[in-house]
C-alpha positions in Angstrom: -8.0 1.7 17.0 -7.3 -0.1 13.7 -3.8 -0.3 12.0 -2.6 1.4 9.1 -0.1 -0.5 6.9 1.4 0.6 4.2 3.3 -1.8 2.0 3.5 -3.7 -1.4 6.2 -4.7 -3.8 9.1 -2.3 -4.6 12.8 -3.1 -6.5 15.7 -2.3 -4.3 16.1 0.8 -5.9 12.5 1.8 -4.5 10.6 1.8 -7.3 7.0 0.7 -7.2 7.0 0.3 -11.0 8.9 1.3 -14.0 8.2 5.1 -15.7 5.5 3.1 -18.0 4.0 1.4 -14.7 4.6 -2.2 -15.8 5.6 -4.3 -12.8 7.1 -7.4 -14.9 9.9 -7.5 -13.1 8.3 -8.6 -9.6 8.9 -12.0 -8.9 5.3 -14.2 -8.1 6.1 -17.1 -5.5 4.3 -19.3 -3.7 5.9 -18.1 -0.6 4.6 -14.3 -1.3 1.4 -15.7 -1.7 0.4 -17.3 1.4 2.6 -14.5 2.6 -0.3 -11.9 1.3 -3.5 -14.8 2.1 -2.2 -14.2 5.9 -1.9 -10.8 5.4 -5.1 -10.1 3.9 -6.6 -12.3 6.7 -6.1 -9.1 9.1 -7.9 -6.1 7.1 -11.2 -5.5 5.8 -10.2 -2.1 4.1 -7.8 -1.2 1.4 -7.1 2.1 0.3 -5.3 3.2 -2.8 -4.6 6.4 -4.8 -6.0 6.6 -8.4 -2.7 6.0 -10.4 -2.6 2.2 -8.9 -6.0 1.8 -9.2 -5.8 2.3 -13.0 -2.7 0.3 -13.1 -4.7 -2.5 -11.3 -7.8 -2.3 -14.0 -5.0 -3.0 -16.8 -4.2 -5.8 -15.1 -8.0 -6.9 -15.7 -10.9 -6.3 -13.2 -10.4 -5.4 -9.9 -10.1 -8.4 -7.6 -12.6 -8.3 -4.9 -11.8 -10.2 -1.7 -14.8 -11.4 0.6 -15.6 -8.9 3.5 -12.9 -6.5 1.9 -13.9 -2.9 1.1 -11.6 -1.1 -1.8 -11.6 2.7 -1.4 -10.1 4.8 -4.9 -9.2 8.1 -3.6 -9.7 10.3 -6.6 -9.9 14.2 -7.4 -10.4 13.3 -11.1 -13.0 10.4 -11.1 -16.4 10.8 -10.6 -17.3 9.5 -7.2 -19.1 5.9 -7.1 -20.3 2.9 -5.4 -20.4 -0.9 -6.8 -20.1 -4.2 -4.9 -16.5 -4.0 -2.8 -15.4 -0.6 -4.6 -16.0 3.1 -3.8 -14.7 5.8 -5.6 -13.9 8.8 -3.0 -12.8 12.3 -3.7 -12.0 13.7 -0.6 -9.3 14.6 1.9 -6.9 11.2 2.2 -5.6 12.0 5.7 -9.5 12.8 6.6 -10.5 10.0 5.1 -8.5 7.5 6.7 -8.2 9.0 9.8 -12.4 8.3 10.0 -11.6 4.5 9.2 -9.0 4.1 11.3 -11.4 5.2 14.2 -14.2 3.2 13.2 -14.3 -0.7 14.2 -12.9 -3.1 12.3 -10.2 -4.7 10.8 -6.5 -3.4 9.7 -6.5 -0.9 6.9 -4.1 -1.3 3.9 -2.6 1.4 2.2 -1.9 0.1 -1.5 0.1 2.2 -4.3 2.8 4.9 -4.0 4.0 7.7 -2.2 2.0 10.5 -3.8 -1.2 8.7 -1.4 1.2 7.7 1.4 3.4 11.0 1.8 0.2 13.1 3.6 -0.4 9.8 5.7 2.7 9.7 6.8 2.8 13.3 7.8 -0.3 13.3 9.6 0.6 10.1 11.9 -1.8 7.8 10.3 0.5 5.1 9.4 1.2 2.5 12.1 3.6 0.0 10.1 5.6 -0.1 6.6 5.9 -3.8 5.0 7.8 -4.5 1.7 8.5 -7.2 0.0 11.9 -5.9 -1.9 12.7 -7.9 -5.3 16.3 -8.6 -6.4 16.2 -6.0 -9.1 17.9 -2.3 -10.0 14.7 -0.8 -12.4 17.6 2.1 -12.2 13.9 4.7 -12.9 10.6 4.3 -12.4 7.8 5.4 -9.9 9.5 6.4 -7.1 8.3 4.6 -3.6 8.9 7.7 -1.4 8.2 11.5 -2.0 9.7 14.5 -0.1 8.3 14.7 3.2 8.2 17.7 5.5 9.4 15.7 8.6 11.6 12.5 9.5 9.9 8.9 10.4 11.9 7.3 12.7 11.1 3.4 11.9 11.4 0.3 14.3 12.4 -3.2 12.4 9.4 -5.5 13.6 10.6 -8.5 11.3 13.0 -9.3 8.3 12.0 -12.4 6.2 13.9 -13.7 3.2 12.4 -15.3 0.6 13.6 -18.8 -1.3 13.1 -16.5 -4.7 15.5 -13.6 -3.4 13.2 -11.6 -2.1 13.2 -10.4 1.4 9.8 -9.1 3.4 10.3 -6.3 5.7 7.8 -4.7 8.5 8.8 -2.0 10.3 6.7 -0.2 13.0 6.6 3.5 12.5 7.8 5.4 15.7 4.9 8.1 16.1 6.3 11.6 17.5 3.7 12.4 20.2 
């Protein structure tokens, strides 16, 4: 069965972006990027919720990474296909739990809580990895929601950075 990791950049006040969803304040290195090279190097699937999606298209076009599939899951956009993107409008924790029992590479889990919170409460997450910058945003989009139930986390590795930063992973401890 495929691993589900959910992770990006957050401030160490666990914001994912600030309340206008600008993300100037995350620190680039050459460090985080051979960092994300080696992590991208273990999936073939990336799944992310709307908001980050739109975020991302500000940014400019959506990268596309070589034998990478980008899932949008989306109640509002019209459901689509185009080379490396799908948009998909159903059920997240259905959704992923199909990928996750397919074959294949790891799955990624990219944007906020919002997506990640039914994931979570379902048992469809396997690992949480962070790379937490050196910065208070003091409000902003909020990494975590209210859940329903505790995750009980186990610290896999703890990396610091040159630029501040330190990468976390932790496994998540499944209640079975």
């Amino acid at each position: 069965m495929r691993k589900v990791t959910f992770g990006g950049a957050i401030s160490f006040d666990h914001f994912i972006a600030t309340k206008d969803d600008t993300v100037d304040w995350i620190l680039w290195s050459k460090e985080s990027g051979e960092l994300m090279r080696d992590y991208f190097n273990t999936i073939d699937t990336i799944v992310m919720g709307r908001r980050t999606y739109e975020v991302a298209l500000r940014s400019g076009p959506l990268p596309v990474h070589k034998g990478v599939e980008t899932y949008v899951l989306s109640r509002t956009l019209e459901p689509r296909r185009e080379k490396g993107l799908t948009l998909v409008s159903e059920d997240v924790v259905d959704f992923v739990r199909r990928l996750k029992a397919e074959e294949g590479r790891d799955i990624c889990i990219m944007g906020g809580g919002v997506l990640a919170q039914p994931l979570f409460e379902a048992g469809l997450i396997d690992e949480i990895r962070f790379n937490i910058h050196p910065v208070l945003l003091g409000s902003g989009v909020p990494l975590f929601h209210e859940m329903q139930q505790r995750i009980d986390l186990e610290l896999v590795q703890c990396r610091q950075l040159s630029n501040g930063c330190v990468v976390v992973t932790y496994r998540t401890k499944q209640a079975h």
